[in-house]
N, CA, C and O atoms as CSV, one atom per row, in Angstrom:
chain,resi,resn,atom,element,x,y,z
A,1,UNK,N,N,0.842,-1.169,0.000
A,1,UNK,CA,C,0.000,0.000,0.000
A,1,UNK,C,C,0.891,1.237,0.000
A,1,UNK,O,O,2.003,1.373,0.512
A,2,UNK,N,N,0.249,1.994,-0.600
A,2,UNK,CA,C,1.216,3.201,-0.864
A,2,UNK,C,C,0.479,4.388,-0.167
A,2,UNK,O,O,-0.733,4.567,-0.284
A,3,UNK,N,N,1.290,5.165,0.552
A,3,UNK,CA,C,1.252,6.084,1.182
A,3,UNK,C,C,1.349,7.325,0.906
A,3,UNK,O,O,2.335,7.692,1.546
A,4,UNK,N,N,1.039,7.982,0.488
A,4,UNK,CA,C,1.148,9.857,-0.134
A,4,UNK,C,C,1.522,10.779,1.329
A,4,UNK,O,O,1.161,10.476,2.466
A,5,UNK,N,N,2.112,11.636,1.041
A,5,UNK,CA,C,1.507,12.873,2.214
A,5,UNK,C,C,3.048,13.420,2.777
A,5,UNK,O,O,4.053,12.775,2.478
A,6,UNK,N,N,3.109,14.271,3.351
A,6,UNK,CA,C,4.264,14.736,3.917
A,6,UNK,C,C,5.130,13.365,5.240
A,6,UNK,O,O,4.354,12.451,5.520
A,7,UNK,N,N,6.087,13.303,5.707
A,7,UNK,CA,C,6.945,12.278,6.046
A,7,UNK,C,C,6.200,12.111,7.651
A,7,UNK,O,O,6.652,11.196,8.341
A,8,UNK,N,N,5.341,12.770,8.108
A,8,UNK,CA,C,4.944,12.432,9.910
A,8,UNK,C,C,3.700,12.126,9.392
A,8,UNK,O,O,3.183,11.235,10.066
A,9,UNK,N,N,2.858,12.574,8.282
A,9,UNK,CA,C,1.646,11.524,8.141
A,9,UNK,C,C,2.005,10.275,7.593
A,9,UNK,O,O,1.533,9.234,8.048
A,10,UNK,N,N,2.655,10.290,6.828
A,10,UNK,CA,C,3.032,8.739,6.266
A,10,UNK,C,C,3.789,7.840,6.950
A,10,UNK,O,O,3.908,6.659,6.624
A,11,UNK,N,N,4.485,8.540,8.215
A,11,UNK,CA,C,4.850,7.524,9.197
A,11,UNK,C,C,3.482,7.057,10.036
A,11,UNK,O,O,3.171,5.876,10.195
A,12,UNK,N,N,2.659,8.291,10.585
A,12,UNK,CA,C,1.241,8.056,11.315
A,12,UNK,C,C,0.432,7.216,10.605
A,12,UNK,O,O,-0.243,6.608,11.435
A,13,UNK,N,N,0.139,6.854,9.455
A,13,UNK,CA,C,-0.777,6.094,8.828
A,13,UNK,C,C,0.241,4.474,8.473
A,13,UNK,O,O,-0.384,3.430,8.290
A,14,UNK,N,N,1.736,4.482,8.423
A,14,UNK,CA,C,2.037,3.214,8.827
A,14,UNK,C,C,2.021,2.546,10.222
A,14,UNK,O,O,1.871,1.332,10.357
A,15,UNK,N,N,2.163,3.297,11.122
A,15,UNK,CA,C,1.725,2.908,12.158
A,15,UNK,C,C,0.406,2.187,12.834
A,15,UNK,O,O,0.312,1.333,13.716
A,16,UNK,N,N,-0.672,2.968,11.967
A,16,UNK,CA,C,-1.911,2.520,12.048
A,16,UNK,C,C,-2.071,1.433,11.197
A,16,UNK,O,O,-2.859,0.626,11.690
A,17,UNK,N,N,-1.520,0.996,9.823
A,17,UNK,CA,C,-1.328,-0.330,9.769
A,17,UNK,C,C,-0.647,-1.133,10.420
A,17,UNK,O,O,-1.253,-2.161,10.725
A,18,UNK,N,N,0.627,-1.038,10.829
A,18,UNK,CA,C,0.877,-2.078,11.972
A,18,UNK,C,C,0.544,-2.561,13.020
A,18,UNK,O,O,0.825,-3.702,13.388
A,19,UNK,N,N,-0.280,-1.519,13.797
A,19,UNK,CA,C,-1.150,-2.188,14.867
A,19,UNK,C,C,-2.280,-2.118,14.353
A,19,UNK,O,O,-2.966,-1.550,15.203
A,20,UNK,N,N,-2.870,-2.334,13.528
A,20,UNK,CA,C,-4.103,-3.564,12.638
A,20,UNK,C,C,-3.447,-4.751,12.267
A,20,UNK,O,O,-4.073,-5.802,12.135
A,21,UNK,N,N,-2.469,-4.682,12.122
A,21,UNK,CA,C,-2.097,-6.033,11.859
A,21,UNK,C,C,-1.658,-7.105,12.840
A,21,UNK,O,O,-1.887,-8.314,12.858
A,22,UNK,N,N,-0.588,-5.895,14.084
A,22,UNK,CA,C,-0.770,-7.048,15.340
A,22,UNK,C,C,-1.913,-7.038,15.763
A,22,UNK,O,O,-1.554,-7.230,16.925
A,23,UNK,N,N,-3.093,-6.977,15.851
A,23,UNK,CA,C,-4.409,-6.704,16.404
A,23,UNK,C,C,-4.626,-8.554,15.617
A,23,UNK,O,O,-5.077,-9.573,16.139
A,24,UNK,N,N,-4.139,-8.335,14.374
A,24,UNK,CA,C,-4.847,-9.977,13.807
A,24,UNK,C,C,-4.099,-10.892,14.226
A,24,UNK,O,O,-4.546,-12.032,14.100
A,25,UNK,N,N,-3.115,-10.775,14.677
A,25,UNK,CA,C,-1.780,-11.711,14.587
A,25,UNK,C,C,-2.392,-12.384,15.945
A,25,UNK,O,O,-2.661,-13.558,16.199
A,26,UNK,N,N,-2.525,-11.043,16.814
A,26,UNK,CA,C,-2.976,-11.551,18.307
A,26,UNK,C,C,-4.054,-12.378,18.654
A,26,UNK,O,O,-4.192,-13.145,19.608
A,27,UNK,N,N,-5.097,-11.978,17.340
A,27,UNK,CA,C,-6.320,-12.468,17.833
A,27,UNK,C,C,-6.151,-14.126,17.420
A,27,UNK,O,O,-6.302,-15.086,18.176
A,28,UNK,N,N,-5.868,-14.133,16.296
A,28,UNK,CA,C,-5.129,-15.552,15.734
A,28,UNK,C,C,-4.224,-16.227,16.277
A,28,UNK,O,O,-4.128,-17.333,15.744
A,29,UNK,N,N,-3.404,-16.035,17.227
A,29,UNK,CA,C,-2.467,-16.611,17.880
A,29,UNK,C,C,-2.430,-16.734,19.103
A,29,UNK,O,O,-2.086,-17.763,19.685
A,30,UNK,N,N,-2.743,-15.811,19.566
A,30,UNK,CA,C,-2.809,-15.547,21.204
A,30,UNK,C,C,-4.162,-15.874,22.206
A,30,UNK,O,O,-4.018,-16.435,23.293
A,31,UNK,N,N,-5.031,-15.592,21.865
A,31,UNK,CA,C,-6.285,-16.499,22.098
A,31,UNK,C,C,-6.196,-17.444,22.867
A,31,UNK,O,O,-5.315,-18.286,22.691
A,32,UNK,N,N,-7.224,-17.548,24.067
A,32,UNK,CA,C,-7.359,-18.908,24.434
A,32,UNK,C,C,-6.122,-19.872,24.911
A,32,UNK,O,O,-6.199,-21.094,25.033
A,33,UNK,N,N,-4.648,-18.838,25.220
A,33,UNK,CA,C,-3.281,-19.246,24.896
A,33,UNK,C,C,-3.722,-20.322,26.687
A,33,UNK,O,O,-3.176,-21.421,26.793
A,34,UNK,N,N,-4.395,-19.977,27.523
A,34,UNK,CA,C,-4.663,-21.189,28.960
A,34,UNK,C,C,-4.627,-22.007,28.505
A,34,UNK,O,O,-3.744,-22.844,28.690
A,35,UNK,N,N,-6.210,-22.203,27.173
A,35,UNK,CA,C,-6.693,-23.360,27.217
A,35,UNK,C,C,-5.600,-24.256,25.644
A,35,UNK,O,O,-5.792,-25.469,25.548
A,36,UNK,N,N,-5.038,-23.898,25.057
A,36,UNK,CA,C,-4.179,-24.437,24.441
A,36,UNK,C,C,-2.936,-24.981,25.232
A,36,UNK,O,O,-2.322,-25.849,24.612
A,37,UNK,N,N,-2.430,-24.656,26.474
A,37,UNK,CA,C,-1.396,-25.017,26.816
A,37,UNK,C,C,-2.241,-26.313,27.826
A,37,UNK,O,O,-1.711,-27.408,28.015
A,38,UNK,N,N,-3.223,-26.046,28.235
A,38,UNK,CA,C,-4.156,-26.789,29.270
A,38,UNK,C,C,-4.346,-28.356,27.999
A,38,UNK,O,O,-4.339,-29.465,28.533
A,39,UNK,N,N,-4.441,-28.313,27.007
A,39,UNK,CA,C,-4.338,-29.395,25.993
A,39,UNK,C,C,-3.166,-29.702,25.584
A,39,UNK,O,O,-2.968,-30.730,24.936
A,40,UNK,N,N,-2.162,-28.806,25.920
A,40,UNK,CA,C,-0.908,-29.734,25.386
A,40,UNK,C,C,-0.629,-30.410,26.611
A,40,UNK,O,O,-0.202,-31.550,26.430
A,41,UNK,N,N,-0.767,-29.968,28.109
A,41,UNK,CA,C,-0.120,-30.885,28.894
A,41,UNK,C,C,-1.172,-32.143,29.282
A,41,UNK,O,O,-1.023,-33.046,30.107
A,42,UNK,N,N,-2.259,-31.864,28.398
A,42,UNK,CA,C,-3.190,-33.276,28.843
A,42,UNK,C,C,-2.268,-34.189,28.007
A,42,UNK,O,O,-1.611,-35.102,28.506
A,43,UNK,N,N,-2.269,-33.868,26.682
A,43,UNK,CA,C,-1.438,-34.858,25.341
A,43,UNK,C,C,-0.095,-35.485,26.095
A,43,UNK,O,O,0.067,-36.687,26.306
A,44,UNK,N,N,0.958,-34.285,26.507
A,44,UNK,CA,C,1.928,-35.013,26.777
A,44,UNK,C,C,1.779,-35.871,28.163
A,44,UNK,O,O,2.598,-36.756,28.408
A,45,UNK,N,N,0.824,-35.610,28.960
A,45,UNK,CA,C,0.357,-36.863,30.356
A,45,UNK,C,C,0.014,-37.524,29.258
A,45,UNK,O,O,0.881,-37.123,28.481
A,46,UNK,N,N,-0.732,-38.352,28.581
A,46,UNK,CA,C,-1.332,-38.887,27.661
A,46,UNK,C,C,-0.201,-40.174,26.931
A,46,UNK,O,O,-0.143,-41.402,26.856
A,47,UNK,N,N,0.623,-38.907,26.470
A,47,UNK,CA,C,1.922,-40.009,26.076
A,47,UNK,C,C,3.021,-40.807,26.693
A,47,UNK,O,O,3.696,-41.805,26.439
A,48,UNK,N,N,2.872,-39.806,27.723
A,48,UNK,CA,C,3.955,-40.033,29.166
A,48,UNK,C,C,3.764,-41.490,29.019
A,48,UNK,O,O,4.460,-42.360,28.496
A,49,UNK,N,N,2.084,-41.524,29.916
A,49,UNK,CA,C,1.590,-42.506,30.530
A,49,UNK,C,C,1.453,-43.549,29.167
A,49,UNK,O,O,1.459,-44.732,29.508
A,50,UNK,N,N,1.365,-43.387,28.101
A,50,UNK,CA,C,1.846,-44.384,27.209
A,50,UNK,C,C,3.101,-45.034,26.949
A,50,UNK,O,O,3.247,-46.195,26.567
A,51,UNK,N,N,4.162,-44.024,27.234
A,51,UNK,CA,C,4.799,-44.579,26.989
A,51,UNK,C,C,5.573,-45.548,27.618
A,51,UNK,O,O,6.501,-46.247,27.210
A,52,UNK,N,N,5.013,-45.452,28.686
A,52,UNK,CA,C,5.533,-46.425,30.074
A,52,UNK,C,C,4.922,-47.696,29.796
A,52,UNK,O,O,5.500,-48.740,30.098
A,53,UNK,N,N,3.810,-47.683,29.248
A,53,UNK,CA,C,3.303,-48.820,29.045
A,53,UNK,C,C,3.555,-49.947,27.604
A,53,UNK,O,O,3.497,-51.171,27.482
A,54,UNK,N,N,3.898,-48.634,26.513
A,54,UNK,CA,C,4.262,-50.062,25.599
A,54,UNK,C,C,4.882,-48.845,24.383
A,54,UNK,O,O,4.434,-47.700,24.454
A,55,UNK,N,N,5.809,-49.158,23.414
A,55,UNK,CA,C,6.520,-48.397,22.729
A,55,UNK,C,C,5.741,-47.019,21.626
A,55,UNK,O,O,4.768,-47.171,20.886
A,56,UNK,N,N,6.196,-46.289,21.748
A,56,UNK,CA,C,5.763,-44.826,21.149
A,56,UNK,C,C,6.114,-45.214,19.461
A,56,UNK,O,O,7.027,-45.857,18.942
A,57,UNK,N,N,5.069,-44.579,18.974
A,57,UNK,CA,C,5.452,-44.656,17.519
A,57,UNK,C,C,6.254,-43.574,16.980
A,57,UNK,O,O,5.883,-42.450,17.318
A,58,UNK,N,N,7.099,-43.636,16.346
A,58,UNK,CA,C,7.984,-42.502,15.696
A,58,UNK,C,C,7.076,-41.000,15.691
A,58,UNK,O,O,7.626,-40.087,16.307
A,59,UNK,N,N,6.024,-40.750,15.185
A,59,UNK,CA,C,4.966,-39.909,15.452
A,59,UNK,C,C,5.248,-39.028,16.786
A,59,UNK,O,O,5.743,-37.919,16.987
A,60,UNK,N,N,4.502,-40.409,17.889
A,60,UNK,CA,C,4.577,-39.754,19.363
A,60,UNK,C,C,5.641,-39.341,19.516
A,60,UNK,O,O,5.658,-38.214,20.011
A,61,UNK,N,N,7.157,-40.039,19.170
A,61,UNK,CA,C,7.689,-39.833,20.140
A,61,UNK,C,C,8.346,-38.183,19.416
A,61,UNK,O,O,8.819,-37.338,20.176
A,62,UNK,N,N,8.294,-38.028,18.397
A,62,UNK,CA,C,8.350,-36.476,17.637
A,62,UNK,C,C,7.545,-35.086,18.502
A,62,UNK,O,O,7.946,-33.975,18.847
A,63,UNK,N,N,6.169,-35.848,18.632
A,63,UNK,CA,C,5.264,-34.846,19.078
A,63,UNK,C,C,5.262,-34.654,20.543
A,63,UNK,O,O,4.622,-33.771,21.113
A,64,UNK,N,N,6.092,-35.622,21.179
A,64,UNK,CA,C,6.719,-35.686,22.512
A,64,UNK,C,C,8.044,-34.899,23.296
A,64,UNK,O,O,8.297,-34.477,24.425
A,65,UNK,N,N,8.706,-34.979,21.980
A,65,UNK,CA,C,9.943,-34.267,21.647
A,65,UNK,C,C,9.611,-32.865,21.898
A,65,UNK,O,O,9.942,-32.490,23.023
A,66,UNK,N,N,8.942,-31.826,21.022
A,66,UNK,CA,C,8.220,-30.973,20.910
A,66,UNK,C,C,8.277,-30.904,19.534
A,66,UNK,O,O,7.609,-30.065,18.930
């Protein structure tokens, strides 16, 4: 996007695109960041406790890895 205007508006109006854009980044990524970490440590109890019990498939033991 191209910007016109003397050099402190065209810095002021990139600015205002960049925080629209972390605004998406955040909402897309950052979100819900409890309940995503609250599911990774169910998975890795999950595998733990698998893996004690009988061999991990190349898969798990990747997604175990991190």
């Amino acid at each position: 996007m191209q910007i016109d205007g003397w050099g402190g508006f065209v810095l002021k109006e990139k600015f205002k695109l960049i925080k629209l854009a972390l605004k998406d980044w955040h909402v897309a990524n950052a979100q819900n960041l409890s309940s995503k970490i609250e599911s990774l440590k169910v998975r890795l109890s999950a595998l733990d406790s698998k893996g004690e019990e009988q061999d991990l498939t190349d898969t798990e033991l990747e997604e175990l890895a991190g």
